[in-house]
PDB file of N, CA, C and O in Angstrom:
ATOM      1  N   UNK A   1      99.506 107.009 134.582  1.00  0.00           N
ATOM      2  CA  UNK A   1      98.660 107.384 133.467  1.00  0.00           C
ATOM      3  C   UNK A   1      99.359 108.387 132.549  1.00  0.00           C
ATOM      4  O   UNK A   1      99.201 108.471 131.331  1.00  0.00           O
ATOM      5  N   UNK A   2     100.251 109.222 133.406  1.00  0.00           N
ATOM      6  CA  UNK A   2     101.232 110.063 132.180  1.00  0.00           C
ATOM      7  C   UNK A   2     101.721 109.602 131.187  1.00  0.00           C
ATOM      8  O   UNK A   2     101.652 109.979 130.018  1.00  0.00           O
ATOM      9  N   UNK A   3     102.584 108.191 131.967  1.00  0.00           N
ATOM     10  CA  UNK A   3     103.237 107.948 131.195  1.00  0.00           C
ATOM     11  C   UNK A   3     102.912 107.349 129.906  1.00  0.00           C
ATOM     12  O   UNK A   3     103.728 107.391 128.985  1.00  0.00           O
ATOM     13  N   UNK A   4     101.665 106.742 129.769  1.00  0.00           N
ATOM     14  CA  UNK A   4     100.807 106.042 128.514  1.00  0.00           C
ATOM     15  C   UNK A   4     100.396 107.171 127.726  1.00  0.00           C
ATOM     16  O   UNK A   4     100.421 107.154 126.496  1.00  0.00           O
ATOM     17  N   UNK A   5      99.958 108.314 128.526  1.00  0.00           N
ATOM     18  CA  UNK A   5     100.121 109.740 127.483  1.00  0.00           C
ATOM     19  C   UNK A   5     100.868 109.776 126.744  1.00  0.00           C
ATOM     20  O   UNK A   5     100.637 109.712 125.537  1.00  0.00           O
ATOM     21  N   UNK A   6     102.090 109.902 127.307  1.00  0.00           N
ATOM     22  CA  UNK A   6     103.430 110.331 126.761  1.00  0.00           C
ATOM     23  C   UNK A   6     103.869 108.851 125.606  1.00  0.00           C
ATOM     24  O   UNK A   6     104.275 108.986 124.452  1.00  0.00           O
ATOM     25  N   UNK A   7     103.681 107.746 126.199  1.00  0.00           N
ATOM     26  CA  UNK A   7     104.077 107.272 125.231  1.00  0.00           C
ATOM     27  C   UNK A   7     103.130 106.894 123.584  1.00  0.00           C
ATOM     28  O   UNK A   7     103.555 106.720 122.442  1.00  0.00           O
ATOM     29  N   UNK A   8     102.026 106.884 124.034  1.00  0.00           N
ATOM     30  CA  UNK A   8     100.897 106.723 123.257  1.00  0.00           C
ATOM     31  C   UNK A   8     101.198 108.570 122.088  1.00  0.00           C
ATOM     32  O   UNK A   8     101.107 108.519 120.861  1.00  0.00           O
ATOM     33  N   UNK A   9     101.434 109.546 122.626  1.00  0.00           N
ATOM     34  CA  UNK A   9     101.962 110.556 121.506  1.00  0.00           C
ATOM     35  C   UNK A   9     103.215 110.300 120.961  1.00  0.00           C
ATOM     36  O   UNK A   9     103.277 110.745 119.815  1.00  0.00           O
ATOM     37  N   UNK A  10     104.378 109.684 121.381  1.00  0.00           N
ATOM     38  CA  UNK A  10     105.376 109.164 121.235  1.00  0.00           C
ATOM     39  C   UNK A  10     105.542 108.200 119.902  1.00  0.00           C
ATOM     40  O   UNK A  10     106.377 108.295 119.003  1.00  0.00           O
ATOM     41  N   UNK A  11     104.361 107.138 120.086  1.00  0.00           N
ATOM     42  CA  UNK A  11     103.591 106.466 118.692  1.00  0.00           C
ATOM     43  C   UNK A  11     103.501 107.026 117.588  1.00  0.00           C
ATOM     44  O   UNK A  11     104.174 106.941 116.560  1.00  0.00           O
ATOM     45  N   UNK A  12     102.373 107.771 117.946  1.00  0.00           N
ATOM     46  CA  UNK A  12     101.715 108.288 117.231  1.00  0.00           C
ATOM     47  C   UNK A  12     102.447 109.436 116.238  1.00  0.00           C
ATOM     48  O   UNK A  12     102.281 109.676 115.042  1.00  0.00           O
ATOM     49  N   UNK A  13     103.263 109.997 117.172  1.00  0.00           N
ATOM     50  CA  UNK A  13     103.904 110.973 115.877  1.00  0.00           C
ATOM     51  C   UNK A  13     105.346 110.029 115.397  1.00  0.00           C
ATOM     52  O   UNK A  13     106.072 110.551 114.551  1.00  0.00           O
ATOM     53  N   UNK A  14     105.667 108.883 115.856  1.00  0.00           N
ATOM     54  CA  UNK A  14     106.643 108.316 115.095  1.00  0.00           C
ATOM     55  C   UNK A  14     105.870 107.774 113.708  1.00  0.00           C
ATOM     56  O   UNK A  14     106.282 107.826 112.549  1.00  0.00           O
ATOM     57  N   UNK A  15     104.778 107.309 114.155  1.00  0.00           N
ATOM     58  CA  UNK A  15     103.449 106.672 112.551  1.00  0.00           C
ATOM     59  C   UNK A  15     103.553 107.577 111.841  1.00  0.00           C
ATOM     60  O   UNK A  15     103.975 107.330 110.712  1.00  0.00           O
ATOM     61  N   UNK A  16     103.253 108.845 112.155  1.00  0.00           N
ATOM     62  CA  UNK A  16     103.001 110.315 111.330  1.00  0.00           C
ATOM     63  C   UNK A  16     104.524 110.233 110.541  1.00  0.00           C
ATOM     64  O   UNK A  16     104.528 109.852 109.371  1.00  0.00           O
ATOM     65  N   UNK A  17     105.365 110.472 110.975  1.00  0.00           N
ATOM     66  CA  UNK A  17     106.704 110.498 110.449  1.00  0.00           C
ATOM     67  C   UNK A  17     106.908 109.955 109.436  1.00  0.00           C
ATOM     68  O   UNK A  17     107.326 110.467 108.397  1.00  0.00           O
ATOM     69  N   UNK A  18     106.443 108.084 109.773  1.00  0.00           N
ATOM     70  CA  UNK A  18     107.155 107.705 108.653  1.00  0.00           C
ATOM     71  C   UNK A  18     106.328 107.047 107.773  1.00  0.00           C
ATOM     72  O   UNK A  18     106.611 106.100 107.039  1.00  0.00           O
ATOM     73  N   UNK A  19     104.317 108.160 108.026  1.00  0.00           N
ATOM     74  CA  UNK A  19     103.907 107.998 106.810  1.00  0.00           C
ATOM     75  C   UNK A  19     104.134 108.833 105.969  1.00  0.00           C
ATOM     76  O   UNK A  19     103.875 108.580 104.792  1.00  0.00           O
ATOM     77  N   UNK A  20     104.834 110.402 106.454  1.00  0.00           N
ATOM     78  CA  UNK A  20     104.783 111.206 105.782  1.00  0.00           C
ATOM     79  C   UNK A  20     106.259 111.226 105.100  1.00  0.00           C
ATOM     80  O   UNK A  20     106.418 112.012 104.167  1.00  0.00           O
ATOM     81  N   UNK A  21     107.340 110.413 105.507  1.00  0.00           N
ATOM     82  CA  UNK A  21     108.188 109.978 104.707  1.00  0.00           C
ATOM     83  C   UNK A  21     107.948 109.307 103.722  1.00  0.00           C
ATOM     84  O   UNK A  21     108.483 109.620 102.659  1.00  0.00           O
ATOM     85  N   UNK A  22     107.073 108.191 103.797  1.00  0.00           N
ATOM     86  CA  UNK A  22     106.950 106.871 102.963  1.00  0.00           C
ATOM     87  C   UNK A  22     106.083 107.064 101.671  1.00  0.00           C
ATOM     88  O   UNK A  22     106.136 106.383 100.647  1.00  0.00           O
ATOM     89  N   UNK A  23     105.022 108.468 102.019  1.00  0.00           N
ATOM     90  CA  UNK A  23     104.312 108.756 100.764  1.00  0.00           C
ATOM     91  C   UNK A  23     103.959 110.329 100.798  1.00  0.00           C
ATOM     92  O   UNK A  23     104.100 111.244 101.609  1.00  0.00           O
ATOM     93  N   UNK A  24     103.448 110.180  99.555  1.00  0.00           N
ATOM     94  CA  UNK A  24     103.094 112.228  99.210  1.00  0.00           C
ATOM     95  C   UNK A  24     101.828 111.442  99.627  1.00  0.00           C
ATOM     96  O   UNK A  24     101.418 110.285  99.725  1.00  0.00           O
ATOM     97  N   UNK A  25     101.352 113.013  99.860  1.00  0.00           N
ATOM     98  CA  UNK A  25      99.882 112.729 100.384  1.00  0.00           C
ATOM     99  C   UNK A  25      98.953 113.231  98.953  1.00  0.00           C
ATOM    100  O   UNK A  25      98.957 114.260  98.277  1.00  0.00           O
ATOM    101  N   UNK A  26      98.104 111.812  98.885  1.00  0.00           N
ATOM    102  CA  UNK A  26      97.323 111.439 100.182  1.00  0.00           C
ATOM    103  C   UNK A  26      97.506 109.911  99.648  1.00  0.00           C
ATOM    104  O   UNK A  26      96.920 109.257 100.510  1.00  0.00           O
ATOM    105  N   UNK A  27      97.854 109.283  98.980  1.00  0.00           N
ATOM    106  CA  UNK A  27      98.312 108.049  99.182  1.00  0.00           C
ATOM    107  C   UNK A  27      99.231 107.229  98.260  1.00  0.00           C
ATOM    108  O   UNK A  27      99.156 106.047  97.925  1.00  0.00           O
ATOM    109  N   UNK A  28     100.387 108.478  97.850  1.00  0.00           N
ATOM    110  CA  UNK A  28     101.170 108.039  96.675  1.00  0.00           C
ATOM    111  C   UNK A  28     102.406 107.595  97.109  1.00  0.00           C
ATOM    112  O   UNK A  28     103.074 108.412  97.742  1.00  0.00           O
ATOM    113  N   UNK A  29     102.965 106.265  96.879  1.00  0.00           N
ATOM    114  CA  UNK A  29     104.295 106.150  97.394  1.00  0.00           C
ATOM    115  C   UNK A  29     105.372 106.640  96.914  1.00  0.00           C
ATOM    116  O   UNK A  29     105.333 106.888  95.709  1.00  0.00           O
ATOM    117  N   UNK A  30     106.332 106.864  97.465  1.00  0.00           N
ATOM    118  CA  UNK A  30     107.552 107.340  96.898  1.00  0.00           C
ATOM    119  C   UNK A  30     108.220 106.264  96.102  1.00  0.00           C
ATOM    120  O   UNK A  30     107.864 105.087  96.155  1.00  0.00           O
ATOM    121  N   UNK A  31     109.294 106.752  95.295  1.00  0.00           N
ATOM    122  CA  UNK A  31     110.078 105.581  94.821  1.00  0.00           C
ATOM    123  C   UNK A  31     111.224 104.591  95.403  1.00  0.00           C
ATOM    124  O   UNK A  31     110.932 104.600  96.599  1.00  0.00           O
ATOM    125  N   UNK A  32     111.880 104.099  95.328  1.00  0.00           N
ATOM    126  CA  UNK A  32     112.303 102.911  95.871  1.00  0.00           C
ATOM    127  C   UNK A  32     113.575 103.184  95.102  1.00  0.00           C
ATOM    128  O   UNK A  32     113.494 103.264  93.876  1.00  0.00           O
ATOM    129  N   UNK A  33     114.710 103.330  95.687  1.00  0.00           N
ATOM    130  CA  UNK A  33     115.617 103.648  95.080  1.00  0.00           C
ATOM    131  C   UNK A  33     117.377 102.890  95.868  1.00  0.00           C
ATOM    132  O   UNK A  33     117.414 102.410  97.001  1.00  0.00           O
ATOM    133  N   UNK A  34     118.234 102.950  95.220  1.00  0.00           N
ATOM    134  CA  UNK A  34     119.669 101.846  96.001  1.00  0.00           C
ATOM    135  C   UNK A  34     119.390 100.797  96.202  1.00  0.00           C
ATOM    136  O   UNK A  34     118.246 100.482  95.876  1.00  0.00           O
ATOM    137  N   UNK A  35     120.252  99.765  96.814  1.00  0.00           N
ATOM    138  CA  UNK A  35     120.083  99.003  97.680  1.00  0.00           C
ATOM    139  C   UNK A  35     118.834  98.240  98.275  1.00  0.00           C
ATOM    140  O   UNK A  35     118.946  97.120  98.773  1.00  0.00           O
ATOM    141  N   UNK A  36     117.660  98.908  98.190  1.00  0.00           N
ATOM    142  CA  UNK A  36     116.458  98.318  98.735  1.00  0.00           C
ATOM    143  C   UNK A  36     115.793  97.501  97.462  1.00  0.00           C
ATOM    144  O   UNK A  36     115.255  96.407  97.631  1.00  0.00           O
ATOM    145  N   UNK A  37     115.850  97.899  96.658  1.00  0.00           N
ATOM    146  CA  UNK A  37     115.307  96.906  95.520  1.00  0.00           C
ATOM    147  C   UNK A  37     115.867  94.968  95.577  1.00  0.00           C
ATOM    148  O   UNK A  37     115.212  93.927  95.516  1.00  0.00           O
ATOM    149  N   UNK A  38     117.612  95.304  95.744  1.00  0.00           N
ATOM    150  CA  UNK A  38     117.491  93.861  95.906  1.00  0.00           C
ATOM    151  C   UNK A  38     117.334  92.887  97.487  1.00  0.00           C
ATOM    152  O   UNK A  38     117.501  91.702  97.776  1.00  0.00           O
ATOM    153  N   UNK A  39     116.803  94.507  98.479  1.00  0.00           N
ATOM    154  CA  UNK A  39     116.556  93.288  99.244  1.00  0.00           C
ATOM    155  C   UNK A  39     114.643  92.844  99.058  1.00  0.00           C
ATOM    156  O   UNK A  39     113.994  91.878  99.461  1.00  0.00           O
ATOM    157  N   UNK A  40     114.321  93.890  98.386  1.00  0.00           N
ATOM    158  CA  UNK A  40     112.892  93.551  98.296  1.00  0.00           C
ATOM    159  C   UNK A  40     112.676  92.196  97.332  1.00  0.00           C
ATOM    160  O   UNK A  40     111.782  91.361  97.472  1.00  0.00           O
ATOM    161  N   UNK A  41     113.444  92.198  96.594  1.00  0.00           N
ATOM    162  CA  UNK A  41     113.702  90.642  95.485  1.00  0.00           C
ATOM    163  C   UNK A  41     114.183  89.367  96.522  1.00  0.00           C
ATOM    164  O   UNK A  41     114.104  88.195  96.153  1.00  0.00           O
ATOM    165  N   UNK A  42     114.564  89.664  97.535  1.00  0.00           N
ATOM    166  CA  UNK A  42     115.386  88.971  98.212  1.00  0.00           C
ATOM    167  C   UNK A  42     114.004  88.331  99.148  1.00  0.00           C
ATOM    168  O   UNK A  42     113.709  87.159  98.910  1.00  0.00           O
ATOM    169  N   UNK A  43     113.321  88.952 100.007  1.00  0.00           N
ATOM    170  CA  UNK A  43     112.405  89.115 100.701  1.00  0.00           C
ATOM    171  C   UNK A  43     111.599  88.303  99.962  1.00  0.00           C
ATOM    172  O   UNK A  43     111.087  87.436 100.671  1.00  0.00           O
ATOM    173  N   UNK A  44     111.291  88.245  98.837  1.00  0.00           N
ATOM    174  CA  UNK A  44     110.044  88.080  98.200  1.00  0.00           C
ATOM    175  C   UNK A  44     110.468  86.553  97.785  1.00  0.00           C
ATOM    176  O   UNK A  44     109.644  85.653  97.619  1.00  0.00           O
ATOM    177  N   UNK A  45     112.205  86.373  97.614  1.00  0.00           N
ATOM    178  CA  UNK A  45     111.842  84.940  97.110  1.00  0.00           C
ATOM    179  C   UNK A  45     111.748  83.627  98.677  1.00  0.00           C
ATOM    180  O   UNK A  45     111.719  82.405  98.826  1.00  0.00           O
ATOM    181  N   UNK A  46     111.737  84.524  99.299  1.00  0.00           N
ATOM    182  CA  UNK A  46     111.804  84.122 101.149  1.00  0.00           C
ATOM    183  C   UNK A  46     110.468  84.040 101.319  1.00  0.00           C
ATOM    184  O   UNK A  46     110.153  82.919 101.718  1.00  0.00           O
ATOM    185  N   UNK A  47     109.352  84.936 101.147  1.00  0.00           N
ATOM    186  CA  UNK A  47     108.043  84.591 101.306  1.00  0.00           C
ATOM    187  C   UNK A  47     107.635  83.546 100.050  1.00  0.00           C
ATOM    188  O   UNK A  47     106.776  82.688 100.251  1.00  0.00           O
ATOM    189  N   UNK A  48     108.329  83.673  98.688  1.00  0.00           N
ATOM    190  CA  UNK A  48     107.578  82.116  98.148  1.00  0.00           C
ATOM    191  C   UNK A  48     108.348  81.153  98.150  1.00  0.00           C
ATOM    192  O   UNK A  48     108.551  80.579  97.080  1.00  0.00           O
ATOM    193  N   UNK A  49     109.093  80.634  99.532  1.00  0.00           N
ATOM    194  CA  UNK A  49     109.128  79.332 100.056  1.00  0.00           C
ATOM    195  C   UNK A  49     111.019  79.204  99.572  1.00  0.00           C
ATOM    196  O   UNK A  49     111.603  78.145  99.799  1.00  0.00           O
ATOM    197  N   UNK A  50     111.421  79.843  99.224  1.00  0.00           N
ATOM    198  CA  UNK A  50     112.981  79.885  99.351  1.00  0.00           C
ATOM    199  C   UNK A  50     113.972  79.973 100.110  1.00  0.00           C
ATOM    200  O   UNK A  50     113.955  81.098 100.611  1.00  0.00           O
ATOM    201  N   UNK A  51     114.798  79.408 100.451  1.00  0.00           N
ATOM    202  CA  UNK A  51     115.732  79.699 101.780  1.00  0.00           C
ATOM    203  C   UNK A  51     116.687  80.374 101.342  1.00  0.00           C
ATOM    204  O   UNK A  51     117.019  80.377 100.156  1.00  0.00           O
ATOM    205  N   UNK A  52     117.232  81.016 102.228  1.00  0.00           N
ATOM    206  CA  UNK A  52     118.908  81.626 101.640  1.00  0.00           C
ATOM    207  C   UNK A  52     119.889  80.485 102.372  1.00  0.00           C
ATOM    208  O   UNK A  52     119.859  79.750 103.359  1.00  0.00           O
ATOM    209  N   UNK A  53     120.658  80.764 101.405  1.00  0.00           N
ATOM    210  CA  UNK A  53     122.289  79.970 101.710  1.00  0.00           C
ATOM    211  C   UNK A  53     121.787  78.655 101.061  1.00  0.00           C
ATOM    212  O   UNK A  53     122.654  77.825 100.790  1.00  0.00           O
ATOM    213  N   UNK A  54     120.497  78.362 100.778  1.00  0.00           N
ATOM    214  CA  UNK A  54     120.249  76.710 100.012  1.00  0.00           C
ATOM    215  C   UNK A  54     119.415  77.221  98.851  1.00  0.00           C
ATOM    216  O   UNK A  54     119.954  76.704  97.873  1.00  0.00           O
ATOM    217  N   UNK A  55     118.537  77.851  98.484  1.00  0.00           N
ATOM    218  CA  UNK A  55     118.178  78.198  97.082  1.00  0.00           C
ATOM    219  C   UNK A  55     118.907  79.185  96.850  1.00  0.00           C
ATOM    220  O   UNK A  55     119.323  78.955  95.715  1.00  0.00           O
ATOM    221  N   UNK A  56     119.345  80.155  97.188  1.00  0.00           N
ATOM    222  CA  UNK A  56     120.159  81.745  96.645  1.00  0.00           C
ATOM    223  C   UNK A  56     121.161  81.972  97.537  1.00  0.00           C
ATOM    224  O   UNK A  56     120.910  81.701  98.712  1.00  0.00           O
ATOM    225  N   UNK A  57     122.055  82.331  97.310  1.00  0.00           N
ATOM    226  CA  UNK A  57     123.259  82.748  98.235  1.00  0.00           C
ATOM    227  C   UNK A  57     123.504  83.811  97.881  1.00  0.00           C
ATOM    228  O   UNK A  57     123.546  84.201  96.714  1.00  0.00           O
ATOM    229  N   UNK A  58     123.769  84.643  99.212  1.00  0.00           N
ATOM    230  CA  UNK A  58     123.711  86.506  99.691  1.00  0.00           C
ATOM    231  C   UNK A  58     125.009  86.641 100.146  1.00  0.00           C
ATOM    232  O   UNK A  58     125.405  85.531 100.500  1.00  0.00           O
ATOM    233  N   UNK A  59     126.156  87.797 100.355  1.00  0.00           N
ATOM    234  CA  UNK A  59     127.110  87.901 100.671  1.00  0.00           C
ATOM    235  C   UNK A  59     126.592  88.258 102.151  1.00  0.00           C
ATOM    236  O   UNK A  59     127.080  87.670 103.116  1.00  0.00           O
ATOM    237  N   UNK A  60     125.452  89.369 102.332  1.00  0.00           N
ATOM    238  CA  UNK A  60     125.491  90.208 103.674  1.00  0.00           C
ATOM    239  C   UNK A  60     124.580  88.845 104.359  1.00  0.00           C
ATOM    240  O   UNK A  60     124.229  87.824 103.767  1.00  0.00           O
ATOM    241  N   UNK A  61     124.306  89.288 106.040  1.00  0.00           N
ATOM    242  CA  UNK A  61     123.907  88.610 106.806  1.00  0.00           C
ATOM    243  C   UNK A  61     122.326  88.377 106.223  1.00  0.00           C
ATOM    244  O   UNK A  61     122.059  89.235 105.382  1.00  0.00           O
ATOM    245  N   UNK A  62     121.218  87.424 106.469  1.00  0.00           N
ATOM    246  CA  UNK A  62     119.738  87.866 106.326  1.00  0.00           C
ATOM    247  C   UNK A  62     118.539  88.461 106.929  1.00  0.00           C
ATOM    248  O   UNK A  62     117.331  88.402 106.701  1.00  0.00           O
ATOM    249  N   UNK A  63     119.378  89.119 107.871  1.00  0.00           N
ATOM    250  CA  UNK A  63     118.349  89.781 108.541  1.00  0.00           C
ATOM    251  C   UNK A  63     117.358  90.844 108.066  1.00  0.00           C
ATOM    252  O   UNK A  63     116.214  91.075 108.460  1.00  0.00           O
ATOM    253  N   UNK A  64     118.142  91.472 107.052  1.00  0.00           N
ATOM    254  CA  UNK A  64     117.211  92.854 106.362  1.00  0.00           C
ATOM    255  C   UNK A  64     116.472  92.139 105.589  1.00  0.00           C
ATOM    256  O   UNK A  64     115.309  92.540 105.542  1.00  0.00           O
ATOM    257  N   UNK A  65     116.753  91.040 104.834  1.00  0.00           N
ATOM    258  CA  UNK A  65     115.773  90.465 103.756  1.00  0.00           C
ATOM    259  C   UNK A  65     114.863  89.787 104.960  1.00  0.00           C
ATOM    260  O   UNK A  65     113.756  90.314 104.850  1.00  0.00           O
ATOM    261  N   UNK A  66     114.840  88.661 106.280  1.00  0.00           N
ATOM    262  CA  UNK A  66     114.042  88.212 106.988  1.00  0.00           C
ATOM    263  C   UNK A  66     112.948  89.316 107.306  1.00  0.00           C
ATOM    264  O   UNK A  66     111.739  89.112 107.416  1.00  0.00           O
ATOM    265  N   UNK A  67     113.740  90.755 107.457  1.00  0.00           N
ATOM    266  CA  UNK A  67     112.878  91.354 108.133  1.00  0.00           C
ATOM    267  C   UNK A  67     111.887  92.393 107.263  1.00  0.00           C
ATOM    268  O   UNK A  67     111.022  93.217 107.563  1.00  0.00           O
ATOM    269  N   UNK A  68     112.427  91.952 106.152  1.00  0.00           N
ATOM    270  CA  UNK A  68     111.432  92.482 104.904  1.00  0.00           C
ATOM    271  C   UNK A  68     109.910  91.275 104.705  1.00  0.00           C
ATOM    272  O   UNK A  68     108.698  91.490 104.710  1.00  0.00           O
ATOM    273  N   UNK A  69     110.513  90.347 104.588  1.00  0.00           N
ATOM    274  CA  UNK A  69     109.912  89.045 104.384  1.00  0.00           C
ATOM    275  C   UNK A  69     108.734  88.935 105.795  1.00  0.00           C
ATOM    276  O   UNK A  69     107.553  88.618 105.657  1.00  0.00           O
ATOM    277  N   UNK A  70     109.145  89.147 106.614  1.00  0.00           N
ATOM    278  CA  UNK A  70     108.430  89.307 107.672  1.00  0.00           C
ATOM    279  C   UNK A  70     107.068  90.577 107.572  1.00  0.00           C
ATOM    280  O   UNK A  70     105.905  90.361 107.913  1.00  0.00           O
ATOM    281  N   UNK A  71     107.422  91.441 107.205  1.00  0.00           N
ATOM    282  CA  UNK A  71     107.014  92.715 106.729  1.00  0.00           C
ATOM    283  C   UNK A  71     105.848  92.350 105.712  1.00  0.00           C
ATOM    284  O   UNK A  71     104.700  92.782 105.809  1.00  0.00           O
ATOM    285  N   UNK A  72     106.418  91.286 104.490  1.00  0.00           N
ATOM    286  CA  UNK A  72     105.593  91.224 103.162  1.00  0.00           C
ATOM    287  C   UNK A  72     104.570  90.107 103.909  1.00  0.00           C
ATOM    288  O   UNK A  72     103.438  90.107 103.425  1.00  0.00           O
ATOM    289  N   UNK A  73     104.780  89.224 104.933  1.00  0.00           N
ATOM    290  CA  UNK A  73     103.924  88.404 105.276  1.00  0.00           C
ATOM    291  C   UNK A  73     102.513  88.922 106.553  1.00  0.00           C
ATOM    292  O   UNK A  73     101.566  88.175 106.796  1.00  0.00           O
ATOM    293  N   UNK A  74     102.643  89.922 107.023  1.00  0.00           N
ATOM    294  CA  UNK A  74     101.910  90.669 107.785  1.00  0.00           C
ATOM    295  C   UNK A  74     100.794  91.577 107.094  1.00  0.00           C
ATOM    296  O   UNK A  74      99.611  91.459 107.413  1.00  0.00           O
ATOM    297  N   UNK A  75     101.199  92.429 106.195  1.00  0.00           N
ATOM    298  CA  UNK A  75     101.265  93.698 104.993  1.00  0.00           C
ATOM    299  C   UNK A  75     100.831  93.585 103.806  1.00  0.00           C
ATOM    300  O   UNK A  75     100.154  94.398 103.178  1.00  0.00           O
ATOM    301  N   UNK A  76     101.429  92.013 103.301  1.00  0.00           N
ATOM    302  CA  UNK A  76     101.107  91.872 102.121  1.00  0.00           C
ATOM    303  C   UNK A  76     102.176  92.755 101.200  1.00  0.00           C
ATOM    304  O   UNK A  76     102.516  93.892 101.528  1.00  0.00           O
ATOM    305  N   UNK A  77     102.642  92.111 100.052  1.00  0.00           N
ATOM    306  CA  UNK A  77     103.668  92.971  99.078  1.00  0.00           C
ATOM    307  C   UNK A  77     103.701  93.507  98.528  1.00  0.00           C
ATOM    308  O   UNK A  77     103.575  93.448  97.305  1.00  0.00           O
ATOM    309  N   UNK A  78     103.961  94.581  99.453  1.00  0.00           N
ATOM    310  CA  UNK A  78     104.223  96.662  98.857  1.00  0.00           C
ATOM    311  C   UNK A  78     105.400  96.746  98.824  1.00  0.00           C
ATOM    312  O   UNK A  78     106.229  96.276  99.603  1.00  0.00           O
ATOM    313  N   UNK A  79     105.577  97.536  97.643  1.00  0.00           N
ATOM    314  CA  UNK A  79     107.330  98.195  97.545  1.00  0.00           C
ATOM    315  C   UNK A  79     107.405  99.447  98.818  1.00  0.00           C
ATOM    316  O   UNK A  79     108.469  99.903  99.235  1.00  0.00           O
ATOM    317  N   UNK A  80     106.291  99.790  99.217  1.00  0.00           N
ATOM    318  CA  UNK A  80     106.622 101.236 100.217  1.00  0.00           C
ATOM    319  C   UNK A  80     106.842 100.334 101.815  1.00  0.00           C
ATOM    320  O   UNK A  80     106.932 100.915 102.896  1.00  0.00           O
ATOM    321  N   UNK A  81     106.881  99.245 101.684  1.00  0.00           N
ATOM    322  CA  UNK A  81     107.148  98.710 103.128  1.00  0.00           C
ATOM    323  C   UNK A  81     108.853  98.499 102.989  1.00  0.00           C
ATOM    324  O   UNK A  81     109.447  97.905 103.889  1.00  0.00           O
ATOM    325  N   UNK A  82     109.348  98.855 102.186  1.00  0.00           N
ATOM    326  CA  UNK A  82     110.883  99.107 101.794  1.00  0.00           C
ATOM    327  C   UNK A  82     111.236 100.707 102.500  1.00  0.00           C
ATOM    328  O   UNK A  82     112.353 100.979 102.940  1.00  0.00           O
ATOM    329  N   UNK A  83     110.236 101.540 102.510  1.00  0.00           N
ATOM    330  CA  UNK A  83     111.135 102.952 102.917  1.00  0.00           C
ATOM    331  C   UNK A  83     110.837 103.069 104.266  1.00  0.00           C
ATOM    332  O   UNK A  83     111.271 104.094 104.792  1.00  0.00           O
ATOM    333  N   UNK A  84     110.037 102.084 105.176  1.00  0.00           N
ATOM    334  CA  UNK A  84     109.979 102.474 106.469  1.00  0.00           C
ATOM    335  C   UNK A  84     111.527 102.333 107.180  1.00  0.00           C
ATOM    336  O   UNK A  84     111.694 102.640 108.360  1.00  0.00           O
TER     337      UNK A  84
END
């Protein structure tokens, strides 16, 4: 039973973290800045029905855009699901 303590606060202040990274309080997101913009373009043409390497071709691997895309399909498409 400790251990569900321990990990259940473990959660919980990792959530805290990286809501209090991801926005000013009390529910403003931060901006979106480098690099994450084109994988959020990237992501997004993956959730409306695009493949990579056959509609768009990427130099890097697709995992950060899959796992954005994955993200926008759970979440729904927020730019602040980019700063987690």
């Amino acid at each position: 039973m400790n251990f569900l303590r321990t990990y259940l606060f473990a959660f919980a202040g990792a959530l805290v973290f990286l809501y209090l990274r991801t926005f000013l309080l009390p529910w403003v997101p931060l901006i979106v800045g480098g690099d994450r913009v084109l994988f959020f373009v990237r992501a997004l043409r993956i959730v409306h029905g695009q493949v990579v390497y056959r509609d768009f071709f990427e130099l890097v691997t697709p995992g950060t855009d899959l796992l954005y895309a994955a993200g926008f399909k759970i979440l729904g498409v927020h730019a602040w699901i980019l700063q987690t």
